[in-house]
N, C-alpha and C positions, 0 to 999 in steps of 0.2 A: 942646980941639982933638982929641983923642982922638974922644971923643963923633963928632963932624962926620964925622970922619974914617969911622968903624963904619955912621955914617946913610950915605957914599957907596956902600959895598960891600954894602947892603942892595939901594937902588934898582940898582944894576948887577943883581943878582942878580933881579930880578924882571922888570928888562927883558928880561936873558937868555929868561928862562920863559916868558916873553910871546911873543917871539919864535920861541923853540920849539912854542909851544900854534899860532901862527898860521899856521907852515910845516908844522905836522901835518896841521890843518884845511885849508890851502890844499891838501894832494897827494891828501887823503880829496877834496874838491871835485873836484878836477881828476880823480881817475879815477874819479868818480861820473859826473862830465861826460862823459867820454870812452868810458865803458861804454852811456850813454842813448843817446851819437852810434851808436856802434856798433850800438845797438839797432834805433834810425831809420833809420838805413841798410842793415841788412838788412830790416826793415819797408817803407820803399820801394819795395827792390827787389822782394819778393815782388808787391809792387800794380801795378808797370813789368808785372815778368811776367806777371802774370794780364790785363788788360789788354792787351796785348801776346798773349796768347793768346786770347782774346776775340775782338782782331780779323781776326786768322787763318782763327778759324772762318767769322769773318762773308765773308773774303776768299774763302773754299772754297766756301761755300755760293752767291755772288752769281757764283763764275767759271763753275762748274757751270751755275746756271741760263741765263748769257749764254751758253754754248757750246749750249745744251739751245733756246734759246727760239724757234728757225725746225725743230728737227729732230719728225718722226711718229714714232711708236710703230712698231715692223717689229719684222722677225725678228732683226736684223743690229743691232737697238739697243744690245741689251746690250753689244757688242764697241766701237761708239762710247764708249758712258757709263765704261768704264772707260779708253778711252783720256785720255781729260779730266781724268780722276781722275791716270794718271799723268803729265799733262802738268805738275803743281806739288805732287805729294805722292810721299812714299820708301813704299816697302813697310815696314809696323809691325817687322821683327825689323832694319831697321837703325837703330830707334831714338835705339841711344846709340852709333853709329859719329861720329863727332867728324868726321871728313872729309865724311861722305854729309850730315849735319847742313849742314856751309859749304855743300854744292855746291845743295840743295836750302832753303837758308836764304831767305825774301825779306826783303828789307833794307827799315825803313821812312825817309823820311831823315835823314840823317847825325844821329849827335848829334857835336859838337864837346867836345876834350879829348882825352887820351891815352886812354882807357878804351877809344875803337874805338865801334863802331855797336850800335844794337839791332836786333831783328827777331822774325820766327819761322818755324817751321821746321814743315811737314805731312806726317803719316804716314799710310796708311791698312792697311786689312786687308778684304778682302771678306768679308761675311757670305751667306748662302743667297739667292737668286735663284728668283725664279714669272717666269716665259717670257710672252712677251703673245702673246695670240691674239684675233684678230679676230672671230671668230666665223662667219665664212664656212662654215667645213664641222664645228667642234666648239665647246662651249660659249666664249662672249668671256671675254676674260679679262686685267685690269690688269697692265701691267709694274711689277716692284717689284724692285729692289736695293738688300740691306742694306750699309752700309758701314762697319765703327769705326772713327774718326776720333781721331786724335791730334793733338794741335800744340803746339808747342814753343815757350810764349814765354821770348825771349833778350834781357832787359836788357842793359843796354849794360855792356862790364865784365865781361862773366859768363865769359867764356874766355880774363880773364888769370888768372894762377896768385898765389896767395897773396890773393886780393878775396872779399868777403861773398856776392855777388851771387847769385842762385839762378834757377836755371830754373825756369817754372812750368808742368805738364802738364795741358791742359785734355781730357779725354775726353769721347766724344759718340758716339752712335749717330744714322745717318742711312740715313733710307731715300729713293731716287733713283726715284720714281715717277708712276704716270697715272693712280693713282685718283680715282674725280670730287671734285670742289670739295666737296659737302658730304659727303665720309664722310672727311671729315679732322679733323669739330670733332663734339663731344660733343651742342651746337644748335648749327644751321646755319638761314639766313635771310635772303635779301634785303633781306627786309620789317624790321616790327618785331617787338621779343621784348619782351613783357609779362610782367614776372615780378613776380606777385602774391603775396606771402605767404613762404614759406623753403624754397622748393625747392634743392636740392643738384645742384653741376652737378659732376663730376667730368672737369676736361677742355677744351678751349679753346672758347670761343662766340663766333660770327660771324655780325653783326649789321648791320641799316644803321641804327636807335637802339634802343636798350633804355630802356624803362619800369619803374621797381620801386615796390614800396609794401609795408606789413607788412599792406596790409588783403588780401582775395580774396573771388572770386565762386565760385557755385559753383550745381549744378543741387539742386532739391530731390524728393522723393519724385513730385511732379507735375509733373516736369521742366519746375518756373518757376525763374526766377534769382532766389538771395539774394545778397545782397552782406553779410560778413562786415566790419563797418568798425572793430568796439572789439577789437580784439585784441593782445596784449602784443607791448611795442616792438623786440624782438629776434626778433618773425617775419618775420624778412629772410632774402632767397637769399644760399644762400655759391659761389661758385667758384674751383676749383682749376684754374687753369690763366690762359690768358691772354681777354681779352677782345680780339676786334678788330672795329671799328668801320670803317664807308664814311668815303672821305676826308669828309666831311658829316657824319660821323653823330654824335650826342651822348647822353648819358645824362640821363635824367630822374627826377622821382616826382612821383608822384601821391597824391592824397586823394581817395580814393572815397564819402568822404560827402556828397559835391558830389550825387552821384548817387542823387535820392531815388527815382528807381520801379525797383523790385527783381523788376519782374516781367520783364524782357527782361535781355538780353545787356548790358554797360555798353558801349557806342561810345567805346573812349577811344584816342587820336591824340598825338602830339606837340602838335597844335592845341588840345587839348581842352579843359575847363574844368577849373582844379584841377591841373593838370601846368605845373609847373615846372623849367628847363633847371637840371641842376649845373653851374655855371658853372669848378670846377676839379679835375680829373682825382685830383689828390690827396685828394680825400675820399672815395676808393671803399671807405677799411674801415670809412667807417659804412653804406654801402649793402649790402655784403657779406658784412661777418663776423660773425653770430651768435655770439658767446662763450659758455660755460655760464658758470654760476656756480660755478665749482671753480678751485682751483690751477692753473695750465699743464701741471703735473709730470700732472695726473691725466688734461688733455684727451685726447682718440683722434684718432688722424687718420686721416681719410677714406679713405686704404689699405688699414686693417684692418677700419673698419665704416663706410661709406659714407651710414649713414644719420645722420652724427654729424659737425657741422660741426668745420671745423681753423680754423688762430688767423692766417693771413696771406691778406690782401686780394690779390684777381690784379693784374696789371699790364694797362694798357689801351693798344691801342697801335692803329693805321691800318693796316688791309690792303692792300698796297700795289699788290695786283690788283684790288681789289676783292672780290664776294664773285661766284663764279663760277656757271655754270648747270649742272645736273646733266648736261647732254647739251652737250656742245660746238656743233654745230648749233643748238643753243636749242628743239630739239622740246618739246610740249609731249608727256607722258606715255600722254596718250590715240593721237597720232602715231605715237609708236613703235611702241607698241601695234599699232594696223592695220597698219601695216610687218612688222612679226613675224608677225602671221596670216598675213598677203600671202606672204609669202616660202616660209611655213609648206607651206601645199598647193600652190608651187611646185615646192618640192623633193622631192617624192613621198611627203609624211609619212602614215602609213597611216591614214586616214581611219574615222572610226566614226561611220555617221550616225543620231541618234535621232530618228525619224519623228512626222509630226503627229498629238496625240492631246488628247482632252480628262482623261485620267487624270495624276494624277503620277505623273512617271516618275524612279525612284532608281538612280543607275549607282555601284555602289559592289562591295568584295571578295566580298560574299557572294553578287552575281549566278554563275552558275555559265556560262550560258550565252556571255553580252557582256559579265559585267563584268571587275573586274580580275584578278579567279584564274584568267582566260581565259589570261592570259600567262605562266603557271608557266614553261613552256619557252623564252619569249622570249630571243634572241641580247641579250647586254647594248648598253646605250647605244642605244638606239632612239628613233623620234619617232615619238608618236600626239598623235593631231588626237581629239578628241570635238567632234560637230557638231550643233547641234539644229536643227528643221528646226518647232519649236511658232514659231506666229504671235504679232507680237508685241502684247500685252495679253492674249494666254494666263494666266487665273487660275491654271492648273497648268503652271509652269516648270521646266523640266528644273532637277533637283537632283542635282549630280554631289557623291559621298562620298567622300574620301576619307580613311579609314582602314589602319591594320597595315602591315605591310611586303611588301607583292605586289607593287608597283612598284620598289621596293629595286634598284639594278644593273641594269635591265631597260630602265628607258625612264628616259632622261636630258634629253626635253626633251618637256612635255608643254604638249596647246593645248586651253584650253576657251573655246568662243564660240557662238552664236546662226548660221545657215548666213547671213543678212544682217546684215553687221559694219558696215553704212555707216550702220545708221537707228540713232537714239538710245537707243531703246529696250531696254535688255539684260535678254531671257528666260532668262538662266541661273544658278541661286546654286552654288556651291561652298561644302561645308563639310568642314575641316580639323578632324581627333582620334582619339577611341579609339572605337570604334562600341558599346560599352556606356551611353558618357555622353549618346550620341545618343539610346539606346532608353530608359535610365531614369534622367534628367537629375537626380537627385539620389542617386544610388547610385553608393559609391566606385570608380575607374574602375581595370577588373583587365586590360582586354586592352593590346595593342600601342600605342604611337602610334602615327599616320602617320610613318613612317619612308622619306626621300627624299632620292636627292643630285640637284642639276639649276636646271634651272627650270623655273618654272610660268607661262604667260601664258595672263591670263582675262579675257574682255568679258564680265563682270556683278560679281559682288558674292560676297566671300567672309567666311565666316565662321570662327573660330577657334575652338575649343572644348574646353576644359579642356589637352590636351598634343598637342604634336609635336615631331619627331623631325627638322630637316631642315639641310640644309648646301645654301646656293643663293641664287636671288630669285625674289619670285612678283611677276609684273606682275599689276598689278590694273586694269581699266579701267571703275572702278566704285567701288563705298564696302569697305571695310573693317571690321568689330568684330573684336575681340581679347579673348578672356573671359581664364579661370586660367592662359594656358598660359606656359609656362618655355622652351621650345628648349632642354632642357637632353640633353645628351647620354648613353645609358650608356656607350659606350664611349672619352671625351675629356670632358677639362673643359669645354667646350661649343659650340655651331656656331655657323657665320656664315651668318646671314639675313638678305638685306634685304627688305621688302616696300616698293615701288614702286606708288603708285597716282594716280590719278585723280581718283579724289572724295574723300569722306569722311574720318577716320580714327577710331575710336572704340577707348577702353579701358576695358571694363566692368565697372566694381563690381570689382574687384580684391582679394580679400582683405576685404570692407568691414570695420568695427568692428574692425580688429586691432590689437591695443594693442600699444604699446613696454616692454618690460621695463627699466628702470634698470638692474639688478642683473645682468643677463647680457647689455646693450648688442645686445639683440636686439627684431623684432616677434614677436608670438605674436598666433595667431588664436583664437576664441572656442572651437574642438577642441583648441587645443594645437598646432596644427599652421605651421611657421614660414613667411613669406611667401618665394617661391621668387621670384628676377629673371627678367627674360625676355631671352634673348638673341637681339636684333635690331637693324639698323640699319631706322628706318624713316622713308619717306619718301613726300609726296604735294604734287601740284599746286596743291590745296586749303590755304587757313587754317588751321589747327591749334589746338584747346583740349584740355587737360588737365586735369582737373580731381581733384585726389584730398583728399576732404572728409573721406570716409570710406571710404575705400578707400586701400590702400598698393601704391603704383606703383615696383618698381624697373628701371630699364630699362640692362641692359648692354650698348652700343653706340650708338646715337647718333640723334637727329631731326632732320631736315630738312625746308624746304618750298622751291620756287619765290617767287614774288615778294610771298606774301600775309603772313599776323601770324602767330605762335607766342602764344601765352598758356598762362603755367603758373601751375595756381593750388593752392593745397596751406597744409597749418600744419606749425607746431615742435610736440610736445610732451613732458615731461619733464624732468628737470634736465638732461638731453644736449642737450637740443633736438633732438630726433628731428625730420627731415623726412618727410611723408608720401611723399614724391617726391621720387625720388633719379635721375637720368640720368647714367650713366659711361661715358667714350669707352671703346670697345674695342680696343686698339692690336691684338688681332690681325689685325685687316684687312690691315696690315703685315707681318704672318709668318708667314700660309699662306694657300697659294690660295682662291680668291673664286670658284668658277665661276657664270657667267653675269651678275657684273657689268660694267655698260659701262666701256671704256676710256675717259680723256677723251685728247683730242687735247694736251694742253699736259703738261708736266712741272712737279713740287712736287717740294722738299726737304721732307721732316718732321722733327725733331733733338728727339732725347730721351736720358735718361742723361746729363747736362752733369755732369762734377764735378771738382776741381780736384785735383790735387797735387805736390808738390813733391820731383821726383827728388833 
């Protein structure tokens, strides 16, 4: 009995322990649980309020445009555009006023529970303003207002006392402006954009379809087409930014081996042989992201050396205006063109006429008599007229020079044309540089660029040559080449140019055979000497091809056409995968004056700087 008895006070004694072990365990569960909830629920809430801040912005951005979308460009816009602004946004220092928060909160609806409503709440702060001008009596000129933009998404909950719940602060830079449709996007395009081979876009592109493939064409010594078809599987275009497509439009690729004769242009189309539609928007990071072969930790991103692709696929999405026209009117280039002449010897612009001759005749600084050193003295901001009066199929066509800085401050809008601007025929060339590289085209260039602030409007054909110096737009009503030059500035990190034309548009030989360095994530030319970008926005009437085979093209600021193809065709190489051809929007179009680009008639939001945090 004893025995029996000692067995019961064992099992009591183990149940005890048991007991204890599983009320241990259960309180360790319960505030494991209870910590995870707490977790999740301030994790929710962060994602309420980003989300919630999100649509705020989007809510800013669409009231804006509907308030904007009947009103013109004036003098008296700017006082409009900020009224709008404060019709649903606080000024940024009342941020975290608690009261100005409720009175300027918008409420999205109700959530049900005691917790109370969500919403969110918009702040703003003016940044620097450029004035619009018409152009009636001084250079045109785009309205643009910066704005930083705050908003305050307010999960629901977030303004009892004692709860997890967090505000989430979305920032953004926004500019409120009328610059034309295409100096918004890095390419811009009606048409289609054929992107052959691993060009680098830096920047948003605007498309009605895009075309890609890793193969490319290209011109050869005897400027016949070859078609490059076996080339490794990662020479594909990368872009940074967003893609926006016509409500219609779709992405493609193609296989160019379809294409056996090498001696012409390849015709390839949406329709074409060998092109096939991507049927789902989600597979754009095999169209577009060229990976290197290295660690992530080691990649560069395209901010620091643009010629080096980054590791995330853009986002594609429907431009919900579509893609618009350079001139709101829908002029075509050449149009304008005679309109500006027209107007030109209206207005009493001082006329220079060069007389019928069968010799070439050169109008450039070193004339002493007519040409440009004529105007040492000139009152700043003036307009001269150069008028050629040679007949046209003249084998000796007026060549106007322009070199150095003798137009500098002096004449702010200059016209060069043919005395009959109505016949087809354009007897004038302009050439744009330094006037050594003119006289001994392979000797290092030691004088001036052309150095010019303004515009320049031309019926014939200009040529560019090795550097210049200019802050403006050159209407061109005619073809275009573009040899070494940079637009790079001494006095500012660089100017804004657009060149505007009509025909043609040609980039030649650029830097040819200049190798990429691995080791210093730079190109270097066969002197040592590093490939310099060119800073222009450029745009023409005409099709567009690109081709950098053997040549290194980087262009800072952006292309555009009218209604016809872009085709860029270019290779990767190196373990970076260097792009031969690199295009990067230039946001300063956005934050300093443009003189003499055209206004458009409608208003755009642009929104950059997004990033989130949590007050």
């Amino acid at each position: 009995m004893t025995v029996l008895r000692n067995e019961k006070g064992a099992a009591l004694l183990i149940v005890f322990l048991i007991l204890i072990l599983f009320t241990v365990l259960g309180i360790s569960v319960m505030t494991t649980t209870m910590q995870s909830a707490q977790i999740r629920k301030f994790t929710d809430s962060e994602i309420e309020g980003k989300m919630l801040a999100d649509i705020g912005l989007t809510y800013f951005q669409e009231y804006i445009e509907e308030k904007l979308k009947d009103k013109k460009p004036s003098e008296n816009i700017d006082r409009e555009v900020i009224s709008f602004i404060e019709e649903i946004a606080s000024p940024m220092h009342t941020i975290e006023d608690k009261n100005n928060i409720e009175s300027k909160k918008i409420l999205l609806p109700k959530v049900k529970g005691e917790r109370g409503e969500s919403g969110f709440a918009i702040f703003y702060e003016l940044g620097n303003k450029i004035e619009y001008s018409d152009g009636s009596s001084e250079l045109s000129q785009p309205y643009v207002r910066k704005v930083a933009v705050s908003v305050l998404g307010i999960p629901s909950g977030s303004n009892v006392s004692g709860t997890s719940q967090k505000k989430v602060r979305l920032n953004a830079t926004v500019y409120i402006n009328t610059i034309p449709a295409p100096f918004h996007s890095a390419v811009s395009t009606k048409g289609n954009l054929l992107l052959f081979g691993g060009t680098n876009i830096i920047g948003n592109v605007a498309a009605n379809n895009i075309i890609t493939t890793n193969q490319y064409y290209y011109k050869d010594e005897d400027e016949k087409f070859q078609t490059k078809k076996e080339v490794e599987a990662d020479n594909i275009p990368y872009i940074e930014g967003k893609v926006m497509l016509s409500n219609t439009g779709q992405l493609y690729q193609v296989d160019l081996s379809s294409y056996q004769n090498d001696k012409k242009k390849p015709n390839v189309t949406t329709s074409s042989e060998g092109v096939t539609k991507i049927p789902d928007f989600s597979l754009v990071g095999k169209l577009f992201t060229p990976l290197p072969d290295t660690d992530s930790e080691e990649r560069s991103a395209p901010s620091d050396a643009p010629c080096i692709p980054g590791l995330e696929p853009p986002m594609v999405e429907e431009t919900p205006r579509g893609i618009p026209d350079l001139f709101y009117d829908q002029k075509k280039v050449e149009e304008y063109i005679q309109q500006q002449l027209a107007d030109a010897k209206e207005s009493g612009t001082e006329l220079i006429t060069i007389g019928e001759t069968d010799e070439p005749i050169t109008f450039d600084e070193k004339d002493k008599d007519n040409g440009f050193s004529y105007y040492g003295n000139t009152p700043p901001n003036k307009k001269l007229y150069i008028e050629s009066e040679q007949p046209d199929g003249n084998p000796s066509p007026l060549t106007v020079r322009l070199t150095g800085n003798e137009l500098k401050d002096k004449i702010n809008k200059l016209y060069i044309a043919p005395s009959d601007t109505s016949n087809t025929p354009k007897s004038v060339t302009v050439e744009m540089g330094r006037q050594d590289t003119f006289e001994k085209l392979d000797s290092e260039p030691k004088e001036e660029p052309f150095t010019y602030n303004g515009i320049i409007v031309i019926r014939g054909n200009l040529d560019i040559y090795n550097d210049i110096d200019m802050n403006g737009v050159i209407y061109v009503d005619g073809d275009v080449v573009i040899r070494e030059a940079t637009n790079k500035s001494k006095e500012k990190d660089n100017n804004k140019l657009a060149i505007i034309a009509s025909g043609s548009l040609t980039l030649a030989n650029r830097y040819i055979e200049a190798k990429f360095d691995d080791n210093v994530k730079k190109w270097t030319s066969k002197n040592g000497v590093e490939p310099s970008p060119l800073y222009a926005f450029l745009y023409t009437d005409n099709s567009l091809d690109i081709y950098s085979h053997i040549s290194v093209n980087h262009i800072i600021g952006g292309i555009g056409i009218g209604d016809g193809q872009i085709a860029l065709n270019t290779s990767r190489e190196g373990a970076s995968r260097a792009a031969r051809l690199t295009i990067q929007f230039n946001r300063k179009i956005f934050e300093e004056a443009f003189p003499g680009l055209p206004s458009d008639q409608q208003f755009f939001l642009d929104l950059y700087d997004i990033e989130y945090t949590v007050p």
